[in-house]
C-alpha positions as CSV (number, residue, x, y, z in Angstrom):
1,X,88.9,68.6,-58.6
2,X,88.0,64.9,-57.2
3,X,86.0,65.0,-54.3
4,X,87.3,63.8,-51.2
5,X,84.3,61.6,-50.5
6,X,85.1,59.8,-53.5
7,X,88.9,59.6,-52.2
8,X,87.6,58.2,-49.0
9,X,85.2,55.7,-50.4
10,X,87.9,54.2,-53.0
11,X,90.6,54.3,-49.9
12,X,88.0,52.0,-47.5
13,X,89.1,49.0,-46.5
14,X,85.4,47.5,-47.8
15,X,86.3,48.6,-51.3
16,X,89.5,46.5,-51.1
17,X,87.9,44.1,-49.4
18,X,85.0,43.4,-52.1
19,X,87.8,43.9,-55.2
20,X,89.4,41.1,-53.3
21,X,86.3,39.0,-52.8
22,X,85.3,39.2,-56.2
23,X,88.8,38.3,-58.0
24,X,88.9,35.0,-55.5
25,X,85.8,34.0,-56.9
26,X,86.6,34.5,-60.7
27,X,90.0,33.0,-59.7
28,X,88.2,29.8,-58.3
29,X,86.3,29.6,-61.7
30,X,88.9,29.9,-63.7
31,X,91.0,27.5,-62.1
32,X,88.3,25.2,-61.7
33,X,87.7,25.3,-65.3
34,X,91.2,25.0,-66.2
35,X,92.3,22.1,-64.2
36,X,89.2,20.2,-64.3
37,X,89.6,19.0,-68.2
38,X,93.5,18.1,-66.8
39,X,92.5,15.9,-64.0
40,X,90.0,14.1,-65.8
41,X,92.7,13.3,-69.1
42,X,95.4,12.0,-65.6
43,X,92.6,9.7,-64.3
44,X,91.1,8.5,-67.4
45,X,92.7,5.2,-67.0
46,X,91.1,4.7,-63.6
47,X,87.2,3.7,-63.8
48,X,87.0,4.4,-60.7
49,X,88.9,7.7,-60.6
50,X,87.5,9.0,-63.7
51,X,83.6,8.3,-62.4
52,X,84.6,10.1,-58.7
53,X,85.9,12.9,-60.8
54,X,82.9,13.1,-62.8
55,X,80.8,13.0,-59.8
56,X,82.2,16.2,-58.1
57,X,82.8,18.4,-61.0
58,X,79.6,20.3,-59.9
59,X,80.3,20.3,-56.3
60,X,83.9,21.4,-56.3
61,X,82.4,24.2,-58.3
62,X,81.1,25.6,-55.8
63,X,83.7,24.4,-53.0
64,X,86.5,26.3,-54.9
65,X,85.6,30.1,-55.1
66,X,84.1,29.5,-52.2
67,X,87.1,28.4,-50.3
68,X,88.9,31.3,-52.0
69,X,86.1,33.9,-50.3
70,X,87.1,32.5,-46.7
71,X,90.1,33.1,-47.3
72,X,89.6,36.2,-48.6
73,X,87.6,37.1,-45.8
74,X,90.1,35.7,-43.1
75,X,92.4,38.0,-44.4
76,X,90.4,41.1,-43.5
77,X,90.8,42.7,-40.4
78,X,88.3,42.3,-37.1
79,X,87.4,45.3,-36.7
80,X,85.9,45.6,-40.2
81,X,82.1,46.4,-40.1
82,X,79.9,43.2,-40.4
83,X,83.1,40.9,-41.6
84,X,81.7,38.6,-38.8
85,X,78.6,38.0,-40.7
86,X,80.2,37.5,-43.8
87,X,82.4,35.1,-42.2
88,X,79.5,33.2,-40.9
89,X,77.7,32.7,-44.0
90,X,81.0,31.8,-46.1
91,X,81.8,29.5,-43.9
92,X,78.6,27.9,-43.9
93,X,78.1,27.5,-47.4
94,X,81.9,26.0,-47.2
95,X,80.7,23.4,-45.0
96,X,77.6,22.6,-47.1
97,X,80.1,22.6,-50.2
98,X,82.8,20.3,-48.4
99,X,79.6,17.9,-47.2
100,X,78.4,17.8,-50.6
101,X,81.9,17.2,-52.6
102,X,82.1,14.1,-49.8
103,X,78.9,12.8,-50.4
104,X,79.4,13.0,-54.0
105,X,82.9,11.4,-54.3
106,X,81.3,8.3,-52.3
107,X,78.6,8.1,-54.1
108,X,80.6,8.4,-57.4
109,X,82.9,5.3,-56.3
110,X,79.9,3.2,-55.5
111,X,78.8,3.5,-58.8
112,X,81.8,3.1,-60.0
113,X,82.2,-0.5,-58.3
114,X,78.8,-1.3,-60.0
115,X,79.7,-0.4,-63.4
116,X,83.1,-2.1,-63.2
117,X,81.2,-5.5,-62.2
118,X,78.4,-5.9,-63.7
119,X,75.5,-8.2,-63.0
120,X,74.3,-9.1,-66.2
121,X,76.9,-12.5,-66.5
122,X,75.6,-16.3,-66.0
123,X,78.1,-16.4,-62.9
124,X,77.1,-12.6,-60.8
125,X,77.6,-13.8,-57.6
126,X,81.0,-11.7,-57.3
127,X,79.6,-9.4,-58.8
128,X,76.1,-9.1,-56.7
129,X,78.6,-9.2,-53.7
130,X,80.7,-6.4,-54.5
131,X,77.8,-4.7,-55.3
132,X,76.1,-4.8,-52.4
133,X,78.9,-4.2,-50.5
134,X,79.4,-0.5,-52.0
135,X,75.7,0.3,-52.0
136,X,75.4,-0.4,-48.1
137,X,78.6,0.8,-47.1
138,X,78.6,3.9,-49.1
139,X,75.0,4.8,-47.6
140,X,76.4,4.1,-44.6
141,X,79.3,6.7,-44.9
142,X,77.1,9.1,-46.3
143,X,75.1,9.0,-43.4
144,X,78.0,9.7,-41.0
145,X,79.5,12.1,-43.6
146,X,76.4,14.4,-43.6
147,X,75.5,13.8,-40.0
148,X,79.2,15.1,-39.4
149,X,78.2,18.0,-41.9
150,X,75.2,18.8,-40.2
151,X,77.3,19.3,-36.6
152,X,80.2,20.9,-37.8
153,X,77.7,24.3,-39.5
154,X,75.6,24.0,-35.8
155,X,79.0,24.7,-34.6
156,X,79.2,27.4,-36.3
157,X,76.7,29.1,-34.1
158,X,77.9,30.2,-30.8
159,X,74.3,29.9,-28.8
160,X,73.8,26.8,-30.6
161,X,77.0,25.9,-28.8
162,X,76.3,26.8,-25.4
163,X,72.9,25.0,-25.5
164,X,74.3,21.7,-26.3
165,X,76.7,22.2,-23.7
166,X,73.8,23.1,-21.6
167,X,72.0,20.2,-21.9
168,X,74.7,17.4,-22.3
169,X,75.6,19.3,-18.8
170,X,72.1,18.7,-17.2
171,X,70.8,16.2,-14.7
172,X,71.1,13.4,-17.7
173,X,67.5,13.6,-19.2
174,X,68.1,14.4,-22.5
175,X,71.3,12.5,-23.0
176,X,68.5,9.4,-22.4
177,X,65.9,10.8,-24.4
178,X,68.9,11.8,-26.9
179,X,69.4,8.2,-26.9
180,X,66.0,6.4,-26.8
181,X,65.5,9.0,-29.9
182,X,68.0,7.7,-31.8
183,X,68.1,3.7,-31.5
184,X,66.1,2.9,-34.4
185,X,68.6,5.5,-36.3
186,X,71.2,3.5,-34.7
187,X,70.4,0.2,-34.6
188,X,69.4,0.3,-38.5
189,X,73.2,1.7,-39.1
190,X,74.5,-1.3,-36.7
191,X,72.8,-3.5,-39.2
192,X,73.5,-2.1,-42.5
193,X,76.9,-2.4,-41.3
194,X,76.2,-6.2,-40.2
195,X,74.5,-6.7,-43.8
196,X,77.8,-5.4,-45.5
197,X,80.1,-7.1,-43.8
198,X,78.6,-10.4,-43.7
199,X,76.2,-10.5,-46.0
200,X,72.8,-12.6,-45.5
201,X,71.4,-10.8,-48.4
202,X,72.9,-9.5,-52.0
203,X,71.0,-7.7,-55.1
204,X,69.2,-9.7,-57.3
205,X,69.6,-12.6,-54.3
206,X,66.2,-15.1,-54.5
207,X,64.5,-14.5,-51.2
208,X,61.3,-16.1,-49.2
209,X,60.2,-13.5,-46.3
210,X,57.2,-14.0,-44.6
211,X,56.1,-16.4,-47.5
212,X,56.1,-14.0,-50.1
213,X,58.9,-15.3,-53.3
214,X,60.9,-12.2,-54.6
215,X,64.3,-10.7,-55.5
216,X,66.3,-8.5,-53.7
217,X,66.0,-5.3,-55.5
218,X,67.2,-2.3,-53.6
219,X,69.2,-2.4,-50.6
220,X,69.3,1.5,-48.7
221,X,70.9,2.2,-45.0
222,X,67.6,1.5,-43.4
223,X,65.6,-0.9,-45.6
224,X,65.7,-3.5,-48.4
225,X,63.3,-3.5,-51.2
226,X,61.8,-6.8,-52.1
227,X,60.5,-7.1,-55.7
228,X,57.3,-9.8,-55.7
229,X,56.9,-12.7,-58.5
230,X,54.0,-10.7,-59.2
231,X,55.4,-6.9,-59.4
232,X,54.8,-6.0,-55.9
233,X,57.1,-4.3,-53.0
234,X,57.9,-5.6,-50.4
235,X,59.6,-3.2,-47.8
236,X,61.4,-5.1,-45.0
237,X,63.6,-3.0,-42.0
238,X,67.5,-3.8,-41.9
239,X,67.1,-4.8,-38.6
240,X,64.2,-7.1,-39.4
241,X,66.7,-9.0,-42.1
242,X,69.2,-9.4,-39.3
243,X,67.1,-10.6,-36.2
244,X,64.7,-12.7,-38.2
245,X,64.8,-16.5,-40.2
246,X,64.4,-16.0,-44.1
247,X,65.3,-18.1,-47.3
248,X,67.8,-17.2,-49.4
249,X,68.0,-19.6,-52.6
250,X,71.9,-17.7,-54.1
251,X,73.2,-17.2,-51.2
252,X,76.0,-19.5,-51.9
253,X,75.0,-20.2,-55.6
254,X,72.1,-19.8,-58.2
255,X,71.7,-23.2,-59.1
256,X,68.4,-25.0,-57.7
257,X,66.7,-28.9,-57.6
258,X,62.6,-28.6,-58.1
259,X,60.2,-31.0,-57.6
260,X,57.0,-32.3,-59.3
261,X,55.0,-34.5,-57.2
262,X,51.9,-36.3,-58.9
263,X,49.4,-39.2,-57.7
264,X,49.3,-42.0,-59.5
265,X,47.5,-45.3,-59.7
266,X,49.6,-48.3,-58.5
267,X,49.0,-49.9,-62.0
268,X,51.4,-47.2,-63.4
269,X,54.6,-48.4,-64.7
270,X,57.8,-46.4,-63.2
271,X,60.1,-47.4,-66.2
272,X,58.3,-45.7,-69.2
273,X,57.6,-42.8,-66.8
274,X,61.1,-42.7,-66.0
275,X,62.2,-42.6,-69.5
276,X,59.5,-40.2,-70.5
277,X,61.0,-37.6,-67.5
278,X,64.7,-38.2,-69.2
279,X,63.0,-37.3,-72.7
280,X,61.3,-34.3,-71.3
281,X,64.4,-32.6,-69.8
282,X,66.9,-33.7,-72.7
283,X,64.6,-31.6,-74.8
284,X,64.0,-28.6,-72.3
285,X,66.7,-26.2,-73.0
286,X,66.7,-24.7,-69.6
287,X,67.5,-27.8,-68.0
288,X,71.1,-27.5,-67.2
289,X,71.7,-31.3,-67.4
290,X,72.6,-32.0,-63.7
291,X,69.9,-34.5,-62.6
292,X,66.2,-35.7,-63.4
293,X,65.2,-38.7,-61.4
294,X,62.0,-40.3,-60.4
295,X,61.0,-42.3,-56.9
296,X,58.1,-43.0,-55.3
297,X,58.5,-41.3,-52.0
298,X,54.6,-41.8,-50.6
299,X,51.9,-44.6,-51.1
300,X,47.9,-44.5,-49.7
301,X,45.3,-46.7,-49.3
302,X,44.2,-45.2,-52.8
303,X,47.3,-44.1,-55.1
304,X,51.1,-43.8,-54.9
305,X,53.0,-40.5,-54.9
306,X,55.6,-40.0,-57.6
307,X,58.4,-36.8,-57.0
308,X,60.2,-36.2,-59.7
309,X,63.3,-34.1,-59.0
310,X,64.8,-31.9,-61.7
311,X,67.9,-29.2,-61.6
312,X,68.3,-25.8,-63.3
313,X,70.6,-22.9,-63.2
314,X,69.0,-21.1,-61.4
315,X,65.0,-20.6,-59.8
316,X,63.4,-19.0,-62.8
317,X,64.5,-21.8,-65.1
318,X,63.8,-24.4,-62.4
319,X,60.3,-23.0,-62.0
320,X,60.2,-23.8,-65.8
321,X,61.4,-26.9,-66.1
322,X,59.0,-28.0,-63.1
323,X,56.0,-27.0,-65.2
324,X,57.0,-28.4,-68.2
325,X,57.5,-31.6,-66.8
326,X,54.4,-31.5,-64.9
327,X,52.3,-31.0,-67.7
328,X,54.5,-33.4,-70.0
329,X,54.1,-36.5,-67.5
330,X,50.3,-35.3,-67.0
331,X,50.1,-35.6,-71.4
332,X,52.1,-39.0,-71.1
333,X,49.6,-40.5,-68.7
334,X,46.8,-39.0,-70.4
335,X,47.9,-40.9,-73.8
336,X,49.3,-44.1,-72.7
337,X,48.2,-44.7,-69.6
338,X,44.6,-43.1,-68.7
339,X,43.5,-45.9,-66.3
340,X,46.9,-45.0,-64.3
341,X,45.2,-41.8,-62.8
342,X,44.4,-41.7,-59.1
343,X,40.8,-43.2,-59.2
344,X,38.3,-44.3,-55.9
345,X,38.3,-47.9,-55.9
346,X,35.4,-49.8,-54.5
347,X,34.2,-53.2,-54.3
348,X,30.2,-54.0,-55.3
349,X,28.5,-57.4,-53.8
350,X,25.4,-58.6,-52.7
351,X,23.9,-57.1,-49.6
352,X,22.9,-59.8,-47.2
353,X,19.0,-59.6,-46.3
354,X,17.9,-59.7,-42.8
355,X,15.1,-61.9,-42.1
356,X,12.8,-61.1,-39.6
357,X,10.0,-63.1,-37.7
358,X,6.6,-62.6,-38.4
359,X,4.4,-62.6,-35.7
């Protein structure tokens, strides 16, 4: 004879209720494991599809059974005990999977711009612009996405509710301390916005900020990461690249004109030392063949100033080029032309004597 608690136990609603629960979960998995391998083999001709797809495969892992539960739970009636609760905390964690899935397919898309121009070409500029286009922007959405993610499980809450409401109802205090709170927060996504749109600054752009030489390495939705000549960081505030004067030598392209400026003695001929300059960048394989000229563009009481100017593809092989033409004038004159280095010139003569009376 079956007992009738037994009866009564397999007849709840909660019994139903949990059977259901746990065959929308194994559902969701097994239609998440099914039709995953198929939408990756339809988008496999996209780079960009394919990488978005490969970004949320673990996210939509969760976000599937999980949708499945709510409405599992939906389903069940009101006045089952503690459904509320359960509701609460399925809904939450489908807000924290939707949030994530989002977060995930932007970030998967920004990489996928990146990897579909790369940066490692002779002309990147495109490529360094499309780039930091996607990192910025896609920061920037995340930002909103998870801010938006953030709000929609304090909604959630009823009491949570009714105190924002309470205070966005008050005499106006924390609206403007709401406000004064969030201007660096806002002011920084102003400008990463600004930074996207009209980019001042790229990655891998050639930079002078505050004096200091360096690439642009990293570029996040509050701050850009300088990388030194010599291996150090510089951190510098969005909002300090948009209000403030810097250098930027690839803004428009990478190719650069440096300079070599040396003192000479006036006795120095300028048509050997020209011809020695042409010599020295024929045979400097960095030199990309665009101009190497020589003036004198400042004179002394003493010596006379010589500039050489020299071109290059781009600052590191200008910086190159200048010291290898430095030192191969400095040899030149050293060889053929030792008296032609800036000396002291003076002038030795007889001292007139003063003659005094004697007494």
């Amino acid at each position: 004879m079956i007992d009738s608690r037994y009866l009564q136990f397999t007849s709840s609603p909660w019994l139903v209720a949990a059977a259901s629960a746990v065959a929308a979960v194994v559902i969701g998995l097994i239609l998440h494991r099914i039709f995953l391998p198929i939408v990756r083999r339809v988008v496999a001709f996209s780079v960009h599809a394919s990488t978005v797809v490969q970004y949320i495969a673990r996210p939509t892992r969760l976000l599937v059974p999980v949708f499945g539960l709510q409405l599992v739970w939906e389903a069940q009636g009101s006045a089952l005990p503690g459904i509320r609760y359960l509701r609460l905390i399925t809904a939450l964690l489908l807000t924290f999977a939707v949030t994530w899935t989002a977060m995930r397919a932007i970030g998967g898309f920004s990489d996928a711009v990146v990897r579909a121009h790369p940066v490692n070409v002779t002309d990147n500029l495109a490529a360094r612009r499309l780039q930091t286009q996607a990192h910025v922007l896609a920061r920037v959405v995340m930002m909103v996405v998870l801010i938006i993610g953030i709000a929609s499980a304090l909604m959630l809450f009823p009491s949570v509710r009714q105190i924002g409401a309470g205070l966005l109802a008050s005499a106006g205090i924390a609206g403007i301390a709401a406000g004064v709170a969030a201007r660096p927060v806002l002011s920084n996504l102003i400008a990463g916005l600004q930074l996207a749109l009209s980019q001042p600054i790229r990655l891998d752009d050639v930079v002078i900020i505050e004096g200091e030489w360096g690439r642009v390495e990293e570029i996040t939705s509050t701050y850009v990461v300088i990388r030194i000549w010599d291996e150090r960081r510089m951190v510098v505030p969005l909002q300090w690249i948009i209000e403030n004067p810097f250098q930027n030598w690839t803004r428009t392209s990478a190719e650069l004109l440096g300079t070599v400026l040396l003192w000479v003695d006036f006795g120095v001929p300028l048509a050997p030392l020209r011809a020695e300059l042409e010599r020295l960048c024929k045979t400097d394989p960095e030199w990309d063949g665009r101009l190497a000229s020589l003036q004198v563009v400042d004179a002394s009481e003493r010596a006379m100033q010589i500039r050489a100017l020299v071109s290059a593809a781009d600052s590191s092989k200008a910086w190159n080029v200048r010291c290898r033409v430095r030192e191969g004038l400095i040899d030149y004159l050293q060889r053929h032309h030792p008296e032609g280095l800036p000396r002291i010139r003076a002038e030795v003569g007889e001292c007139p004597l003063r003659h005094t009376a004697t007494p």
